[in-house]
GUTITI-862644 format. One record per residue: residue in one letter; x, y, z of N, C-alpha, C, CB in turn. Coordinates in steps of 0.2 Angstrom, whole numbers, padded with zeros to 4 digits, always signed. Glycine has a CB too. Layout:
N
AXYZXYZXYZXYZ
...
***
This chain:
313
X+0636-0330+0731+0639-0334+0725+0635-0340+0724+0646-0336+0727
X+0632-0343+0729+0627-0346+0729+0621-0348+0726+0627-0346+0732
X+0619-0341+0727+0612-0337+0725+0615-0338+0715+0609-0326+0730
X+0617-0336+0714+0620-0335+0709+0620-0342+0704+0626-0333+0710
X+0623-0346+0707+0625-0350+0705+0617-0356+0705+0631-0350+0708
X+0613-0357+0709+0607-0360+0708+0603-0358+0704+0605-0361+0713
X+0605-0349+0703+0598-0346+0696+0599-0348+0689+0596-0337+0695
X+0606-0348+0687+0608-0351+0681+0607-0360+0678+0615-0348+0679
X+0599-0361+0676+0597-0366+0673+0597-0367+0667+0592-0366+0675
X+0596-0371+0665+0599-0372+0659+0592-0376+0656+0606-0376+0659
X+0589-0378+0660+0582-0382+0660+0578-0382+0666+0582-0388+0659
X+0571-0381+0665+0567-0385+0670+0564-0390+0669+0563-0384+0673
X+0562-0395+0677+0558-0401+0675+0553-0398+0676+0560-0409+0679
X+0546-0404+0673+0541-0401+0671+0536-0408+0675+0541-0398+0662
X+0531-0407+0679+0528-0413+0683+0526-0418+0679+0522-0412+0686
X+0528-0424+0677+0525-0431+0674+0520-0433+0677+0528-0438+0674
X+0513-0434+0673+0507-0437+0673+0507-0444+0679+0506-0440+0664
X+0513-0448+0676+0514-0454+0680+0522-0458+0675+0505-0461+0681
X+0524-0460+0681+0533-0463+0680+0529-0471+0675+0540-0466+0692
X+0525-0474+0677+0526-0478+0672+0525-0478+0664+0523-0481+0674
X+0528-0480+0661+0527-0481+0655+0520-0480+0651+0530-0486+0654
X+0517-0487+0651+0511-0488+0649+0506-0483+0650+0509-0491+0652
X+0508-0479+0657+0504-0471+0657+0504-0466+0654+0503-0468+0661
X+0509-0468+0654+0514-0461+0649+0510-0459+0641+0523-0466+0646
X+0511-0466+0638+0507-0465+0634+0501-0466+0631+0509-0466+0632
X+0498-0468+0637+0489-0467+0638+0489-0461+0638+0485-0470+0644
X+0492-0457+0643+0493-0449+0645+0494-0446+0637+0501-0447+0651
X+0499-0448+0634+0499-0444+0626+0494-0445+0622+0506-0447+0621
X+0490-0451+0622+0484-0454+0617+0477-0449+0619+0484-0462+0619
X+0478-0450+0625+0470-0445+0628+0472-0437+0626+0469-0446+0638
X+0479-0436+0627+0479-0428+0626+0478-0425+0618+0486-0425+0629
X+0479-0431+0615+0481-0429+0607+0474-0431+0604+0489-0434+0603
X+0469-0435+0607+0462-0434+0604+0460-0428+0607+0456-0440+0606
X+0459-0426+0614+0459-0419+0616+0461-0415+0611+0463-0417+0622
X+0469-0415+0610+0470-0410+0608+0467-0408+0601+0476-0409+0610
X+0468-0415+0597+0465-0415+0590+0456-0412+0591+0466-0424+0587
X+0454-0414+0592+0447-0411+0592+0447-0403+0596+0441-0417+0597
X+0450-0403+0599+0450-0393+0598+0454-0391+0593+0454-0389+0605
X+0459-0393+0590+0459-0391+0583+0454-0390+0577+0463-0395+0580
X+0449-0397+0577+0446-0399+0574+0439-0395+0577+0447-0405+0574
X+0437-0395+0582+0430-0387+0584+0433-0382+0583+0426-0386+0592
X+0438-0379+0584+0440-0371+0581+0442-0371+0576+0444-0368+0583
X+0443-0374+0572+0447-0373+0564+0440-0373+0562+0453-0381+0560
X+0436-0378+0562+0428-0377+0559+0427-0370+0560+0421-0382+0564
X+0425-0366+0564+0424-0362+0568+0425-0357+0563+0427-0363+0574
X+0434-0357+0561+0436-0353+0560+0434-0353+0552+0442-0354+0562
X+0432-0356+0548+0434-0358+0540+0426-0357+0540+0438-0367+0537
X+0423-0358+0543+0414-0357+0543+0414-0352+0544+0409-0360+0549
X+0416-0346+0548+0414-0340+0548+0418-0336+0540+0417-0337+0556
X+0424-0338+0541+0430-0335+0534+0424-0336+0528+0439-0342+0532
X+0422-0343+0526+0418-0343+0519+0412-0342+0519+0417-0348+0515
X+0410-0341+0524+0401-0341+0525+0400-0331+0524+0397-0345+0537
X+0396-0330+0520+0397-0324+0519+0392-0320+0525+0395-0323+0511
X+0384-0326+0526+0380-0325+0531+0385-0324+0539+0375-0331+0530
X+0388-0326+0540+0390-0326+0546+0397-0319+0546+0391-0334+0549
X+0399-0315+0541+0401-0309+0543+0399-0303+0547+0403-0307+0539
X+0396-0304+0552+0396-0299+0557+0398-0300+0563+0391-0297+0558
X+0397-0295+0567+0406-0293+0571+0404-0297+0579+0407-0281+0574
X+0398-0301+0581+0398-0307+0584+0404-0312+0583+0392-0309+0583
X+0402-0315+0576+0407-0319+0573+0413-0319+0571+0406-0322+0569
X+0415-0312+0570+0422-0312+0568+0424-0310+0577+0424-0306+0561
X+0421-0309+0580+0425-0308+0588+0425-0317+0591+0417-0302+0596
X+0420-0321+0586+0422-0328+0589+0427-0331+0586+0417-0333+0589
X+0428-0329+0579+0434-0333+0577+0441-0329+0579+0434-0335+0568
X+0441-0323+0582+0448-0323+0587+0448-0326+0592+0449-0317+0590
X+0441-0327+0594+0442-0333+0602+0443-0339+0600+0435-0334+0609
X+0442-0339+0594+0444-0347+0590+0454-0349+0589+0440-0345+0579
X+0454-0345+0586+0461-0342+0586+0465-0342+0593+0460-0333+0583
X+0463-0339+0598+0465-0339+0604+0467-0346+0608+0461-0336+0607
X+0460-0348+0606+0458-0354+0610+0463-0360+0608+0449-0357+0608
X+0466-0360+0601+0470-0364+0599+0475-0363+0600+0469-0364+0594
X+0479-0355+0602+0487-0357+0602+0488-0358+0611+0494-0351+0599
X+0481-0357+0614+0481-0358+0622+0486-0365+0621+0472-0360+0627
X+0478-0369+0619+0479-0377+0620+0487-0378+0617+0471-0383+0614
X+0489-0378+0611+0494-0381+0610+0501-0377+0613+0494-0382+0605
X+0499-0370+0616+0505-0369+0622+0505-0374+0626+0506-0363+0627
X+0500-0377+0630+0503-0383+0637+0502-0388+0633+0498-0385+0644
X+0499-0390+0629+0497-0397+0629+0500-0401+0622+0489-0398+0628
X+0504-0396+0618+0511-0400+0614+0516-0403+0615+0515-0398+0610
X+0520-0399+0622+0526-0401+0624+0523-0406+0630+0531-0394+0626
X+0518-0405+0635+0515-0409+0639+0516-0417+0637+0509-0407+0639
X+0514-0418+0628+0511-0423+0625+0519-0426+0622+0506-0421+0619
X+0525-0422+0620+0530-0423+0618+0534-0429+0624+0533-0415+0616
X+0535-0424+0628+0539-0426+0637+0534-0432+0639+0537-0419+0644
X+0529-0437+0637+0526-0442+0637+0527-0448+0635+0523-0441+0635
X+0530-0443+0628+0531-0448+0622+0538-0451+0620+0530-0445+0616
X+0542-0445+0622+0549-0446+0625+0551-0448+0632+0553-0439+0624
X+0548-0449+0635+0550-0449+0643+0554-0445+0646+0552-0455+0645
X+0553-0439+0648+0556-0435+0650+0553-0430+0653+0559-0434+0646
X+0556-0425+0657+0550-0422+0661+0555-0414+0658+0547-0425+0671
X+0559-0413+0655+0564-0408+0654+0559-0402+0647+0571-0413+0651
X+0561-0395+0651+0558-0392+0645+0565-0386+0647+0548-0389+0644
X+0567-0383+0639+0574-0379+0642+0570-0371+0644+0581-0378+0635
X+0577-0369+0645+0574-0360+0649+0571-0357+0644+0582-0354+0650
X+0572-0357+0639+0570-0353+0634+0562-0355+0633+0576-0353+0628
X+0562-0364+0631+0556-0367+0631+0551-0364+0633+0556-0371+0633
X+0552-0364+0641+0549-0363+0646+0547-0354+0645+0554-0366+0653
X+0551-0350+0647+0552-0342+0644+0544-0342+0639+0562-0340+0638
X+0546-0346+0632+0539-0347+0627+0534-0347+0630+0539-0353+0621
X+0532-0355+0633+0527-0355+0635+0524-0349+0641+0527-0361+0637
X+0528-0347+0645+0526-0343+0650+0522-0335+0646+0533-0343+0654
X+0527-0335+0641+0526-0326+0635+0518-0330+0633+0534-0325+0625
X+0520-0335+0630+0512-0336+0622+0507-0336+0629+0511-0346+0615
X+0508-0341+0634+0500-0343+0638+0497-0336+0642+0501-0351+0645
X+0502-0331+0643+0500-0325+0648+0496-0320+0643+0508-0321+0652
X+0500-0321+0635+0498-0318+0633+0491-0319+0630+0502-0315+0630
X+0489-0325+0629+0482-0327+0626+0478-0329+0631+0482-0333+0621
X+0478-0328+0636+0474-0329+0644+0473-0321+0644+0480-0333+0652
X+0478-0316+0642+0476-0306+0644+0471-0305+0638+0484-0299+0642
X+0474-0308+0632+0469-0305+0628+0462-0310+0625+0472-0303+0622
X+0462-0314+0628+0454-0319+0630+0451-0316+0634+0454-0326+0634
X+0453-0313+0637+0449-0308+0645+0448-0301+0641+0456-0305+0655
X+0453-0301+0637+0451-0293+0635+0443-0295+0629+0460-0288+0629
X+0444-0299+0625+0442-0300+0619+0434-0305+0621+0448-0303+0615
X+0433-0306+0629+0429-0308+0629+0422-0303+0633+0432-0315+0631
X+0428-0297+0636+0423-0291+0636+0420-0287+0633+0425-0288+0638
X+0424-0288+0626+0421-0283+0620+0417-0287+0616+0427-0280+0614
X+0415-0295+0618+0409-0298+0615+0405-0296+0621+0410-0306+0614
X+0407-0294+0626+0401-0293+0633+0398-0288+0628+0403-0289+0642
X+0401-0282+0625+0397-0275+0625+0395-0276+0617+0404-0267+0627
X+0398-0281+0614+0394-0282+0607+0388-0283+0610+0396-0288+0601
X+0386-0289+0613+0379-0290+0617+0377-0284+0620+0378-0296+0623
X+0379-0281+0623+0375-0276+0626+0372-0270+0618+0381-0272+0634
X+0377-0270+0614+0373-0264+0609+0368-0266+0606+0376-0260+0604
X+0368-0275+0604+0363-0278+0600+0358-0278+0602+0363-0283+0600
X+0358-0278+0608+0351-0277+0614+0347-0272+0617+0354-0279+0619
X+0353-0269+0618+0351-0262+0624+0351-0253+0619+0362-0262+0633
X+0355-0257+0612+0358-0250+0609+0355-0253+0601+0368-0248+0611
X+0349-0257+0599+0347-0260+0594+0348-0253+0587+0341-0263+0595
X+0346-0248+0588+0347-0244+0583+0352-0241+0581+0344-0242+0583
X+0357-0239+0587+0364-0239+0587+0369-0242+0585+0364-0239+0591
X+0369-0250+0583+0371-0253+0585+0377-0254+0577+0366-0258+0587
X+0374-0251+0572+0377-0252+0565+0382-0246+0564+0371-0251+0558
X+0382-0242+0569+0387-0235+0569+0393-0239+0577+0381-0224+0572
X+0386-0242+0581+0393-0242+0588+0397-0248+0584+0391-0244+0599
X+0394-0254+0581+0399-0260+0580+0400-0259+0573+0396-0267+0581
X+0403-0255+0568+0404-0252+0563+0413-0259+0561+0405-0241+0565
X+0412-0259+0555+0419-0263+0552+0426-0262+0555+0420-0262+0543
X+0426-0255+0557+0431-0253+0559+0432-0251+0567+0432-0248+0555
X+0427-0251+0570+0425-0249+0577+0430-0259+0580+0412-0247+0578
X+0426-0264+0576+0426-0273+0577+0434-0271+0577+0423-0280+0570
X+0435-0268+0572+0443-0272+0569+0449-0266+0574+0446-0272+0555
X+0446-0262+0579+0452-0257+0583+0450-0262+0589+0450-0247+0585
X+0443-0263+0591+0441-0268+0598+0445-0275+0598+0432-0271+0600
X+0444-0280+0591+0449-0285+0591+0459-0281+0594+0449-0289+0582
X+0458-0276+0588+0468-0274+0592+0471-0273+0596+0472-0272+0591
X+0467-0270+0599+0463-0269+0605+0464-0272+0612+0457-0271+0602
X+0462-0278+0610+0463-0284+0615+0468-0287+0613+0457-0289+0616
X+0471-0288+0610+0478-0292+0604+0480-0285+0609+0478-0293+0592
X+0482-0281+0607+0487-0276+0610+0489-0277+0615+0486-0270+0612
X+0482-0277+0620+0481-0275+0629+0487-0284+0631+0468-0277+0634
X+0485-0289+0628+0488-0295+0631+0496-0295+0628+0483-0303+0629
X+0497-0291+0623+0506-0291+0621+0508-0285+0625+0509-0289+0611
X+0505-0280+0630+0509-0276+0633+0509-0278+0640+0508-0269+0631
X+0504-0283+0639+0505-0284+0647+0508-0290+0649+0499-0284+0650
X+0510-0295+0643+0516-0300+0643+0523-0298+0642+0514-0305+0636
X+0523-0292+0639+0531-0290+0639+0531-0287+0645+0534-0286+0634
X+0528-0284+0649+0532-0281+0656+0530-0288+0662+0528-0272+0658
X+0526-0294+0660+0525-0298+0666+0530-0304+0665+0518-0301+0667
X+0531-0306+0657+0539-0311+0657+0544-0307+0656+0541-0317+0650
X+0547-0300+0657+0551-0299+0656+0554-0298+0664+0551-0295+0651
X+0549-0295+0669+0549-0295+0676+0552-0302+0681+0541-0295+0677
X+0546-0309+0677+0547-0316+0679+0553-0316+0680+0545-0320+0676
X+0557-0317+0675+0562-0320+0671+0570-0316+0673+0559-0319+0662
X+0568-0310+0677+0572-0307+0677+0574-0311+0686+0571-0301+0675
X+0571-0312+0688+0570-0313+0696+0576-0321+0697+0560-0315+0697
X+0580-0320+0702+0583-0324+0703+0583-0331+0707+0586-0322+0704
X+0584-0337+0704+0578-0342+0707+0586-0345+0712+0573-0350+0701
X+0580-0347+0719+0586-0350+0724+0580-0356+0726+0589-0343+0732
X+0575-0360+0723+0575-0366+0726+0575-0371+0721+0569-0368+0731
X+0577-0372+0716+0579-0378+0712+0578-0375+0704+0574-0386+0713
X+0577-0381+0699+0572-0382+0695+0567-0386+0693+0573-0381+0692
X+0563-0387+0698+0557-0392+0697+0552-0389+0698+0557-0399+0701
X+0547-0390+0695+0540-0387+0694+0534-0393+0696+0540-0384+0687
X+0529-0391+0702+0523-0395+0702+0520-0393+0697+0519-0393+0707
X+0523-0392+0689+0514-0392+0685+0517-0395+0680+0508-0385+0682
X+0513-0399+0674+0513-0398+0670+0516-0396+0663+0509-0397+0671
X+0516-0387+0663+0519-0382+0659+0521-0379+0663+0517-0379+0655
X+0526-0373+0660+0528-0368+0664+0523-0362+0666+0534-0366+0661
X+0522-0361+0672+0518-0357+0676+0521-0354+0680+0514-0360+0679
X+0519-0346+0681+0521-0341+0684+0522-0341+0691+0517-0338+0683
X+0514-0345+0694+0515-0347+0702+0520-0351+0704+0508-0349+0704
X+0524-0356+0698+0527-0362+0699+0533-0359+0699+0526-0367+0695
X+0535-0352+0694+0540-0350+0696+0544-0346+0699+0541-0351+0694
X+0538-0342+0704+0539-0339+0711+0539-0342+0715+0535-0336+0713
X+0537-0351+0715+0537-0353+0722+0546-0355+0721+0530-0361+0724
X+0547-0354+0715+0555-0356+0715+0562-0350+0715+0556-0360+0707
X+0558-0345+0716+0562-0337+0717+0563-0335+0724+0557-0331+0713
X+0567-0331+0723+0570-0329+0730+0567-0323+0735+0577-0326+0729
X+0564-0325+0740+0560-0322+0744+0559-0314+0743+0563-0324+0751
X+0566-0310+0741+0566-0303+0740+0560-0301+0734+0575-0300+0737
X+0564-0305+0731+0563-0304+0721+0557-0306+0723+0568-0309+0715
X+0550-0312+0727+0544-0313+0724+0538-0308+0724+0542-0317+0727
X+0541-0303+0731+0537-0296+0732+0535-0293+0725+0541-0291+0737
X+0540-0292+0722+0542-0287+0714+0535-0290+0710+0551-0290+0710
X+0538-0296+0708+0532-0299+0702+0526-0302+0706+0536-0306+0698
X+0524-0303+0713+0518-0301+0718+0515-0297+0716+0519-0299+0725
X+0517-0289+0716+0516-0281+0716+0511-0282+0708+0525-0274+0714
X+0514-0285+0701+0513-0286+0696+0504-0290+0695+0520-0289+0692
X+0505-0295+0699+0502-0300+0699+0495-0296+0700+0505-0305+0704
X+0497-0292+0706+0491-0290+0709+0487-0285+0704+0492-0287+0716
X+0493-0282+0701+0492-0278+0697+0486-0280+0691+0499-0276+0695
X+0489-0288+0687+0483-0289+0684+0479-0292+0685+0482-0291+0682
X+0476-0294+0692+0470-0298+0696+0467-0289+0695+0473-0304+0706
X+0468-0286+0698+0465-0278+0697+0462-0277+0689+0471-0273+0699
X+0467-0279+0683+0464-0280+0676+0457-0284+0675+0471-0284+0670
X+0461-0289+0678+0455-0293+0679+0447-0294+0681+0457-0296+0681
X+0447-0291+0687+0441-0289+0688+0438-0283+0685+0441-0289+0694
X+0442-0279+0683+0438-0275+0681+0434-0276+0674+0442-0271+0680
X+0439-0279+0671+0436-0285+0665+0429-0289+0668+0443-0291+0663
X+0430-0290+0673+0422-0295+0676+0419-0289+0678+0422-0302+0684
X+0418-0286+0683+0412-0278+0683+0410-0278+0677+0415-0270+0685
X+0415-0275+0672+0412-0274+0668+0407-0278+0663+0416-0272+0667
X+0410-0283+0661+0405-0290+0660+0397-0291+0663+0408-0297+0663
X+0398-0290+0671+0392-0290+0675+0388-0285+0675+0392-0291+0680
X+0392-0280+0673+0385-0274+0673+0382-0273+0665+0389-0266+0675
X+0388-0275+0660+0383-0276+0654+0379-0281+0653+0387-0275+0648
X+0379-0286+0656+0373-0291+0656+0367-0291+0661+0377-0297+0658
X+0369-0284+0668+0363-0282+0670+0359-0280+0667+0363-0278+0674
X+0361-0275+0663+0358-0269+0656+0356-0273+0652+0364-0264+0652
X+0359-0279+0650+0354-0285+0642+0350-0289+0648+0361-0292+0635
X+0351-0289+0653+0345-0294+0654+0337-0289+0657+0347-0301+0661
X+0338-0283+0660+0334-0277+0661+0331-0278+0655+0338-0270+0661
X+0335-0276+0648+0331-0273+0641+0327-0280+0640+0337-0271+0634
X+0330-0287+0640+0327-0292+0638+0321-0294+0642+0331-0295+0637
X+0321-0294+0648+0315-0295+0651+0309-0288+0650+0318-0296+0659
X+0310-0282+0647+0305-0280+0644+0300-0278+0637+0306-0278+0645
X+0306-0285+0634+0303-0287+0629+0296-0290+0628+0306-0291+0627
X+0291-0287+0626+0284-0291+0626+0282-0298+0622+0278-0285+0623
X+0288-0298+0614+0287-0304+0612+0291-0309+0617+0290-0305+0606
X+0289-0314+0616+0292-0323+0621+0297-0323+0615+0285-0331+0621
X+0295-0324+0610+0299-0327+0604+0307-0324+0603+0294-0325+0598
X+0304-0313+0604+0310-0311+0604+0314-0312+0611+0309-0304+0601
X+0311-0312+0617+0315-0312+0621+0319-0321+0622+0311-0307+0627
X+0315-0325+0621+0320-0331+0618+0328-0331+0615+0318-0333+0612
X+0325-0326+0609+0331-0327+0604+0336-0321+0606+0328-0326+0594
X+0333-0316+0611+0339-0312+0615+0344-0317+0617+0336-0309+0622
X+0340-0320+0622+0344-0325+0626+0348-0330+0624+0339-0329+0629
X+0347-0332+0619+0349-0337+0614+0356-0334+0612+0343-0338+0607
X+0354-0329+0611+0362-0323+0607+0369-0324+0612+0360-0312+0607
X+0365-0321+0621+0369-0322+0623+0372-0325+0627+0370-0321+0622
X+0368-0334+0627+0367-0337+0631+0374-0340+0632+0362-0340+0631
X+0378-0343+0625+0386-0346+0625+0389-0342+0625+0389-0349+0620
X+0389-0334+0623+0394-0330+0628+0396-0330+0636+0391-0323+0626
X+0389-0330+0638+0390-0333+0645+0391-0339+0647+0387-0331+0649
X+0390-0343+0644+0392-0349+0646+0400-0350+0645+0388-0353+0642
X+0405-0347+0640+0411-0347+0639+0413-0343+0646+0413-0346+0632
X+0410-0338+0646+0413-0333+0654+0413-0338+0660+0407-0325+0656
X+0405-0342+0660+0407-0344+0668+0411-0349+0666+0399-0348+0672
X+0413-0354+0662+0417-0360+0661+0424-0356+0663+0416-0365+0653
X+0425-0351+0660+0433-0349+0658+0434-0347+0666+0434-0340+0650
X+0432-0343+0670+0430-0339+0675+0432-0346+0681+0420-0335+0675
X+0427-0351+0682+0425-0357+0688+0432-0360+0686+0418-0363+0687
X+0434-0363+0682+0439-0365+0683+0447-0360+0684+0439-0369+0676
X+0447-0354+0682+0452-0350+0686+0451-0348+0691+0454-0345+0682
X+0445-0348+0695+0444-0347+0701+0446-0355+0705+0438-0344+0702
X+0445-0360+0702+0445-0365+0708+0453-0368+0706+0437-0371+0707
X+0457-0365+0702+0463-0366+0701+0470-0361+0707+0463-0366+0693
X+0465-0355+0706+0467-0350+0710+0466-0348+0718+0464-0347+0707
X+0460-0350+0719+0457-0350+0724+0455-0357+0730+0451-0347+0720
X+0457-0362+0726+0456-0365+0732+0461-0366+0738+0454-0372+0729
X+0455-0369+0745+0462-0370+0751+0469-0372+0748+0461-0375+0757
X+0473-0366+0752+0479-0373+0753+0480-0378+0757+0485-0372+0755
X+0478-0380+0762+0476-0384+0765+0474-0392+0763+0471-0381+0766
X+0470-0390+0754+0468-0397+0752+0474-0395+0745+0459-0399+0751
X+0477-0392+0744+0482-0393+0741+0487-0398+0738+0485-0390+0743
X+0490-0402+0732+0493-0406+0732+0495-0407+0726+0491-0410+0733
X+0504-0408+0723+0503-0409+0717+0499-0413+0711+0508-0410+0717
X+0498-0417+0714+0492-0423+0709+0487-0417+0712+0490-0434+0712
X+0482-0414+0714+0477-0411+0713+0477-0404+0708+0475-0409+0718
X+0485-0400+0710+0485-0395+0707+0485-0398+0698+0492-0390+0711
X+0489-0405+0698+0490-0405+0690+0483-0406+0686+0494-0411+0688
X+0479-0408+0691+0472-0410+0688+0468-0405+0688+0468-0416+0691
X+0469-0399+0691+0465-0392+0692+0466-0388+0687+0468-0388+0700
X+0474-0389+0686+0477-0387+0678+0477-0388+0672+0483-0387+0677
X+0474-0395+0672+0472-0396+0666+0463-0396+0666+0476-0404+0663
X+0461-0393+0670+0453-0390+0671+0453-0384+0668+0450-0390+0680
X+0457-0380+0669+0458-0372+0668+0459-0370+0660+0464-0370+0672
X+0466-0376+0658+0471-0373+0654+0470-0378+0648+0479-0374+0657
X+0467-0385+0648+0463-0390+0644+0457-0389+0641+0462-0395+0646
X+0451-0388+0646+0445-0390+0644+0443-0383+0642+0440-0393+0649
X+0442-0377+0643+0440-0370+0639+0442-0370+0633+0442-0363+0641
X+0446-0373+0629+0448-0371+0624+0445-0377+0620+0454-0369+0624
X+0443-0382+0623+0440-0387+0618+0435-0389+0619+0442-0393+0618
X+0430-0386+0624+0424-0383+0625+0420-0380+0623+0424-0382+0627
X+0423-0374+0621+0422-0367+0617+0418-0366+0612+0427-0365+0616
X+0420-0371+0608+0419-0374+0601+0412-0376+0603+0425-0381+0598
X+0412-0381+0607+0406-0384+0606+0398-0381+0610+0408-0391+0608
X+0402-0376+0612+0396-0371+0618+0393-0367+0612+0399-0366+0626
X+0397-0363+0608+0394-0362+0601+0389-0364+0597+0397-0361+0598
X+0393-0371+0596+0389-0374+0589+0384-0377+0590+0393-0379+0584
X+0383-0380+0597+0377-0380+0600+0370-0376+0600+0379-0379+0603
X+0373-0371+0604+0368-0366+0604+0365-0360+0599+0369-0363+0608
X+0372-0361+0592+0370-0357+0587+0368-0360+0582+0373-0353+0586
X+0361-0358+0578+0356-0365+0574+0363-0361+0567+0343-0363+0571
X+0367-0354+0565+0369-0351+0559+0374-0356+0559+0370-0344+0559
X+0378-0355+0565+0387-0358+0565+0386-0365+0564+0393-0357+0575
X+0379-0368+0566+0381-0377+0566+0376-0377+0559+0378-0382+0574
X+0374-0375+0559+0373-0376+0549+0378-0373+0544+0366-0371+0546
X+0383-0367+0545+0386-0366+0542+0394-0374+0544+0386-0358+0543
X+0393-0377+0548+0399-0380+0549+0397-0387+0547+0402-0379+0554
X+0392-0388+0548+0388-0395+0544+0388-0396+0535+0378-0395+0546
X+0388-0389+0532+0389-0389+0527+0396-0389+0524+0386-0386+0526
X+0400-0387+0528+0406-0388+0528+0408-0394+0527+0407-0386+0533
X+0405-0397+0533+0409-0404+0534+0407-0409+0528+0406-0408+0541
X+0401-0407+0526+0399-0411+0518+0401-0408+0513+0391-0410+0517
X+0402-0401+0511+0408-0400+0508+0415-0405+0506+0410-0397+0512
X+0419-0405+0512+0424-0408+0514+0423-0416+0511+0425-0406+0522
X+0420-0418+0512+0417-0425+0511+0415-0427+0503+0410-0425+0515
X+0412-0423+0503+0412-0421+0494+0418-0423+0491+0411-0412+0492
X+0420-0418+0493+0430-0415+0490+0433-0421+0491+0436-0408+0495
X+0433-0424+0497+0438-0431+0498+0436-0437+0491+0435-0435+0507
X+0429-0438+0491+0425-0444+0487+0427-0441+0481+0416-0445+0488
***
């Protein structure tokens, strides 16, 4: 009766940044330039590839889904994070929480999925050049994007419907930030964690397979590219897909060093700041590891922005 009676919540608390005030809303001010400028590099992103006619091929339209992605990551944790700041409160309700836990599993499955089908675009550009207009074909892009949109909605409904079903027996407070999976096993009943454990493991196994796979098609494009005789072309290999892998190692280091580190040096103040390494910075990064390295996307978004400027004046 017990057990019973401690699983029906009605809310969870959710970790504050810090109890004083003043921080509180430093904490909301810094998240909401954050968060505003990853609106502001992916919405470019997005509207630069949409009108630019030069940039419709199936590189770019695979980035404005990681564009797309990247955006409802961030404002799963970092709207309500910013709200509970502003309101002083640390409360998010069951259902709230239920949301966050459905959208972020599922845009974290299909980021992994959608960031392997940019692996194998590189690999045909490269390794499969003459191939490459039948294997990346308009309709080949638009099954691999649903593809990965699919893989992450079937694998959110059987991992929150699993979670959620699981009866909690040690409160409702949570070490993080948002609602998190690991945060709400550490709050489930010893029988029930085995169950959604089994699952867990189940997509840490999705998951690497998703990384093999990545590393071997980048064995195969760096093979082909190092026997490129031009400098020039084997540059502009590199160049293609150098922010692809620079988003993998960024997305990858920080879920490994959120995942993976001792417990030992374990703490809530570390885990919050490990969490907002993971679950903050890829998505407002992302943006800018592109526009960077690509001379099309940052001329197409410069002109943009002068556009826009235009229009205002």
């Amino acid at each position: 009766m017990g057990r019973e009676k401690d699983s029906s919540f009605n809310e969870f608390l959710l970790l504050a940044f810090s109890e004083t005030r003043e921080l509180q809303l430093l904490h909301f001010a810094v998240f909401l330039c954050i968060y505003l400028f990853a609106l502001l590099g992916n919405g470019l992103i997005i509207t630069a590839i949409v009108y630019n006619n030069h940039l419709h091929s199936p590189m770019y339209f695979f980035l404005l889904n990681l564009s797309l992605l990247d955006i409802g990551s961030i404002s799963t944790t970092v709207s309500k994070s910013m709200a509970n700041s502003l309101w002083d409160t640390r409360a998010i309700s069951y259902l709230g929480c239920a949301a966050q836990v459905f959208f972020l599993f599922f845009l974290i499955s299909a980021e992994a999925s959608l960031l392997t089908v940019m692996a194998y675009d590189c690999f045909a550009a490269i390794c499969r050049p003459l191939h490459y207009e039948i294997l990346m074909s308009s309709r080949a892009c638009a099954r691999m994007a649903a593809a990965a949109w699919g893989s992450g909605v079937l694998n959110v409904l059987l991992h929150t419907s699993n979670t959620f079903s699981i009866p909690l027996c040690q409160g409702n407070v949570m070490e993080q930030f948002f609602c998190e999976v690991a945060q709400l096993l550490k709050l489930s009943c010893s029988d029930a964690y085995l169950r959604e454990a089994a699952i867990m493991v189940f997509n840490l196994c999705l998951g690497f397979g998703c990384f093999v796979f990545i590393v071997l098609s980048y064995v195969q494009i760096f093979r082909a590219v190092l026997r490129i005789p031009s400098e020039q072309a084997r540059h502009k290999a590199f160049s293609m897909c150098l922010p692809h892998l620079a988003v993998i190692s960024l997305s990858l280091s920080t879920i490994m060093i959120a995942y993976l580190k001792p417990h030992s040096i374990s703490s809530p103040s570390l885990d919050l700041w490990v969490a907002v390494l993971y679950a903050v910075v890829p998505p407002t990064v992302n943006p800018l590891i592109y526009s960077l390295r690509n001379t099309e996307l940052k001329d197409a978004m410069i002109k943009l922005l002068q556009w826009a400027q235009c229009q205002h004046q």
